[in-house]
GUSELO-781710 format. One record per residue: x, y, z of N, C-alpha, C in turn; residue number from 0; residue in one letter; chain. Coordinates in Angstrom, 3 decimals, padded with zeros to 6 digits. Layout:
BEGIN
ATOM       n.c1       n.c2       n.c3      ca.c1      ca.c2      ca.c3       c.c1       c.c2       c.c3   seq   type   mol
ATOM          X          Y          Z          X          Y          Z          X          Y          Z   NUM      a     A
...
END
This chain:
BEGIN
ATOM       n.c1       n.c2       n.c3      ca.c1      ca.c2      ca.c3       c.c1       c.c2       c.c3   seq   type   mol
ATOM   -007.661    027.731    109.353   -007.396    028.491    108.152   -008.433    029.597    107.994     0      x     A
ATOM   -007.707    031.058    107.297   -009.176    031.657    107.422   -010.113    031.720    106.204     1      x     A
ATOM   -011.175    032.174    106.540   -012.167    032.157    105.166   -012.361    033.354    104.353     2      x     A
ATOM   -011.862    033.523    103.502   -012.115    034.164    102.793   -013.478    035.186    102.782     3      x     A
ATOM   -014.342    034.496    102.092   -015.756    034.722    101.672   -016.484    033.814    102.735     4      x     A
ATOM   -017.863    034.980    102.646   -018.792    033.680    103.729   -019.376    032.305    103.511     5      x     A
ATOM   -019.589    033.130    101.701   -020.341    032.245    100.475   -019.207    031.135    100.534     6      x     A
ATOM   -018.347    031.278    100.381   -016.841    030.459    099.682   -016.848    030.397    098.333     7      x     A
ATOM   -017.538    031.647    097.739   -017.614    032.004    096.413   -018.617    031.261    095.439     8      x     A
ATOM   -019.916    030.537    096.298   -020.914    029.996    095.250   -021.969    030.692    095.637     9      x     A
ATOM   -022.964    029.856    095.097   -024.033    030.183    095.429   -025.436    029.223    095.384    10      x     A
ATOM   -024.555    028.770    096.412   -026.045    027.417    096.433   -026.905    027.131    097.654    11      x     A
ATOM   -026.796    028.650    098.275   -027.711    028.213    099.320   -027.310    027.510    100.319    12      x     A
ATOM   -028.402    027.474    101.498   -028.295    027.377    102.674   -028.490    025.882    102.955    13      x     A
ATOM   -029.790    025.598    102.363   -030.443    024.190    102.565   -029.727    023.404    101.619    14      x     A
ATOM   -029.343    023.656    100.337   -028.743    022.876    099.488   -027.366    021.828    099.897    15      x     A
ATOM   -027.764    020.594    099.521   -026.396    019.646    099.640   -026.188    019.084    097.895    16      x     A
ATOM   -024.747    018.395    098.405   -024.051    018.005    097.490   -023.763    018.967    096.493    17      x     A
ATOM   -023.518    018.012    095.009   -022.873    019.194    094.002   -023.651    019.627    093.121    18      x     A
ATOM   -023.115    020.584    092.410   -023.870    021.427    091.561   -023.220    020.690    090.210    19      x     A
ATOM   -024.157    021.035    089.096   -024.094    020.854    087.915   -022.626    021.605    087.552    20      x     A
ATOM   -022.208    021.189    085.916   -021.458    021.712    085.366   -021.970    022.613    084.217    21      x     A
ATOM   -021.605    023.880    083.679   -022.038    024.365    082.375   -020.378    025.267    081.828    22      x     A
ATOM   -020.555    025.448    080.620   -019.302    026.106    080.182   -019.843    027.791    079.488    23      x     A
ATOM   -018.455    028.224    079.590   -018.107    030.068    079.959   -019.014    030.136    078.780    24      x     A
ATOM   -019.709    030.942    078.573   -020.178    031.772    076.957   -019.099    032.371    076.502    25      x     A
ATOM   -018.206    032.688    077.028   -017.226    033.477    076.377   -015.668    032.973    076.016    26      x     A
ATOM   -015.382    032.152    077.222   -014.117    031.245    076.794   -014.228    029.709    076.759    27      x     A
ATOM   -015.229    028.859    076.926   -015.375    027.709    077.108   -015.395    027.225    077.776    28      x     A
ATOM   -014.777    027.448    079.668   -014.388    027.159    080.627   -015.444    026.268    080.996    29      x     A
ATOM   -015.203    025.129    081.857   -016.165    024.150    082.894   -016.329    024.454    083.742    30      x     A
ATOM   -017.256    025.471    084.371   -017.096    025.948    085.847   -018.882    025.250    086.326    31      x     A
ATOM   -018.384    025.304    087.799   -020.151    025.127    088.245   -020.756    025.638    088.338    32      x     A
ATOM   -022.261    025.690    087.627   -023.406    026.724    087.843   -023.443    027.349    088.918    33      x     A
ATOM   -023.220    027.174    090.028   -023.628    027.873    091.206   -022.381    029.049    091.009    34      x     A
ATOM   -021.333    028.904    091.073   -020.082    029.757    090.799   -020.141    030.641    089.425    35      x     A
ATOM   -020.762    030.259    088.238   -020.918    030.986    086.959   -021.786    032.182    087.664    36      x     A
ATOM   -021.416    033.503    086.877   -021.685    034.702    086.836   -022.674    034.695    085.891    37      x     A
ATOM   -024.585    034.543    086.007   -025.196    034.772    085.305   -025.896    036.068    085.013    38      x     A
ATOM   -025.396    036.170    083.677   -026.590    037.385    083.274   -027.288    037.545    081.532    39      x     A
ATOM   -028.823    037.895    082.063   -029.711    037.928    081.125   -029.942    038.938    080.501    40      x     A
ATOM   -029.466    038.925    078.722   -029.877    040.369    077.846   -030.884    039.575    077.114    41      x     A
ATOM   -031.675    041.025    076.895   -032.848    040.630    076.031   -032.338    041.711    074.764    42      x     A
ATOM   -032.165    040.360    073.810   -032.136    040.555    072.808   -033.618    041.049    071.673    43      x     A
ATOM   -033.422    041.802    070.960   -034.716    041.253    070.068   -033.753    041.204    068.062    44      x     A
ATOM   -035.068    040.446    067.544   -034.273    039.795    066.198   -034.479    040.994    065.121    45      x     A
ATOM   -035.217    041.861    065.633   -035.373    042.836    064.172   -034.179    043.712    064.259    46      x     A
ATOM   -034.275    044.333    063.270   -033.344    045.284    063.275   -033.514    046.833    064.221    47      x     A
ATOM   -032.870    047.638    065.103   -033.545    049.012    065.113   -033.669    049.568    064.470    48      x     A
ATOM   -033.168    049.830    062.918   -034.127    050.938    062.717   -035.502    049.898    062.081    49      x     A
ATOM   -035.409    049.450    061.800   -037.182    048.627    061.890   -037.958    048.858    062.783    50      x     A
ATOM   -037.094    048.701    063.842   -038.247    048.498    064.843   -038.958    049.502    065.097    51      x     A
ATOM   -037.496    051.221    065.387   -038.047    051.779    065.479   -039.393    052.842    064.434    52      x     A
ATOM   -039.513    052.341    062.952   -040.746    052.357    062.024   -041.836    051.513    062.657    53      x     A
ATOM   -041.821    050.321    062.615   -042.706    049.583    063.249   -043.248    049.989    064.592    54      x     A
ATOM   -042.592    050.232    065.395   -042.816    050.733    066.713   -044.276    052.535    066.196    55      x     A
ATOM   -043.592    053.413    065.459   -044.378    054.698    064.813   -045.920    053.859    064.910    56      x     A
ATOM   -045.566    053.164    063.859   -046.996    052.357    063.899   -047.855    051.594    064.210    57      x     A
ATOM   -047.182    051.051    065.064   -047.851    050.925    066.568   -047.720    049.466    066.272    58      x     A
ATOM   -046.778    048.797    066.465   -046.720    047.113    066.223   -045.716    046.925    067.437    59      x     A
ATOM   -046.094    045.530    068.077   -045.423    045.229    069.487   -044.161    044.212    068.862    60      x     A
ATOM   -042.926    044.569    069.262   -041.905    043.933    068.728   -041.306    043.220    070.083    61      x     A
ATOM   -041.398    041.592    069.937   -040.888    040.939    070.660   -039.135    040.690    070.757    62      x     A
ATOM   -038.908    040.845    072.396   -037.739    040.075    072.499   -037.593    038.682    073.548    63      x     A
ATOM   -036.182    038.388    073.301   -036.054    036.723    073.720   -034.755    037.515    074.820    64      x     A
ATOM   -035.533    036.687    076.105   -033.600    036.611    076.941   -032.826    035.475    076.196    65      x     A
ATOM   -031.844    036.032    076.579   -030.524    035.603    076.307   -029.607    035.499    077.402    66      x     A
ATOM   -029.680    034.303    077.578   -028.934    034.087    078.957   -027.428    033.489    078.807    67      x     A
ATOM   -026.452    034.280    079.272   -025.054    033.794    079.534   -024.800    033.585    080.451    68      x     A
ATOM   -023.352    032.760    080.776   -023.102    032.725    081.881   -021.122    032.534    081.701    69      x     A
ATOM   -020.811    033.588    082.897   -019.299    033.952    082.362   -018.552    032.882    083.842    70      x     A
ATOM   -017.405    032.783    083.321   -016.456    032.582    084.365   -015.966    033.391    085.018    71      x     A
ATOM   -015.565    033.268    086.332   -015.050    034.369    087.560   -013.874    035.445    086.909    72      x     A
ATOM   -012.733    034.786    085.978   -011.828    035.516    085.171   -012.682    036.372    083.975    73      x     A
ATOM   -013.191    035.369    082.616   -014.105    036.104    081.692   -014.937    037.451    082.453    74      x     A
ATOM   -015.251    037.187    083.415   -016.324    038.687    084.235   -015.658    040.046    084.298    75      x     A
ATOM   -014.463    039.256    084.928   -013.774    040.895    085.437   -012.923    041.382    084.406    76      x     A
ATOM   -012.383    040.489    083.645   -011.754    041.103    081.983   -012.801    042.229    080.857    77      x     A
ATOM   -014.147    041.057    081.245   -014.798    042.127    079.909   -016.022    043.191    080.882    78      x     A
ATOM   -015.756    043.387    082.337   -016.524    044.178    083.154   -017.797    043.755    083.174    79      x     A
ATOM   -017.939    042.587    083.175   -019.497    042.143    083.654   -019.607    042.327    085.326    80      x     A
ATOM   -018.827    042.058    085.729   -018.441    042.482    087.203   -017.818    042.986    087.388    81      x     A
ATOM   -017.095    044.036    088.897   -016.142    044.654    088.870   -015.980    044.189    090.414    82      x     A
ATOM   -014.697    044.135    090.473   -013.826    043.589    091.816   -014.200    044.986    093.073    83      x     A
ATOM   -014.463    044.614    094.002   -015.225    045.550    095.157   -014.012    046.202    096.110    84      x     A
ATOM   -014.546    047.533    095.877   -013.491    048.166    096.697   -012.391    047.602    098.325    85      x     A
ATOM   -011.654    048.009    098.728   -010.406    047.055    099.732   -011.543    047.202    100.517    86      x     A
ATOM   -012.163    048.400    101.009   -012.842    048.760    102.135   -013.939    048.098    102.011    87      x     A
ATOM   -014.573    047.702    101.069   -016.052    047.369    101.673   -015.813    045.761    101.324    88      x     A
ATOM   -014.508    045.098    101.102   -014.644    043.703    101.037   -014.152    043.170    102.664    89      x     A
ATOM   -014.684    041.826    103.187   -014.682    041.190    104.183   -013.197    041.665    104.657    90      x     A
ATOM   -013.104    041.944    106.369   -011.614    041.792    106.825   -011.394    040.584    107.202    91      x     A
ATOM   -010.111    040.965    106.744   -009.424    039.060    107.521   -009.487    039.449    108.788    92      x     A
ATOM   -009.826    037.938    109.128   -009.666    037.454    110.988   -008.243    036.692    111.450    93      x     A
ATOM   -007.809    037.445    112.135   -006.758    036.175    112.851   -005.244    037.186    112.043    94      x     A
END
């Protein structure tokens, strides 16, 4: 049969055995496995901008927190956290 992807669409490494954990979509609820979830980190911060940017004038260091999500393979490409890779530069089939 042929393969698709080299990964087979995770990401757990070379040395890694067995299974990966479970976590659910930030965005639709989904159960997918960490290694397969699409993670990405915004850093949020809690003030407001235009606060900050007053505070900032006067010279005060305004902290932020990551914020880490993690989307499902569908949730990604709906709200463009990822975008599906051109025909040409994705793997050719063999066989």
């Amino acid at each position: 049969m042929v393969k698709k992807r080299k990964n087979r669409g995770r990401h757990k490494g070379r040395g890694k055995k067995g299974r990966s954990g479970y976590i659910s979509c930030s965005n639709c609820g989904a159960r997918i496995p960490r290694d397969k979830a699409i993670r990405r980190v915004v850093w949020r911060s809690y003030v407001d901008p235009q606060l900050s940017q007053e505070l900032k004038k006067q010279g005060a260091i305004i902290l932020k927190q990551p914020l880490v999500k993690y989307y499902c393979v569908s949730c990604a490409i709906h709200f463009g956290v990822v975008r599906i890779g051109m025909s040409a530069e994705r793997k050719a089939r063999e066989g």
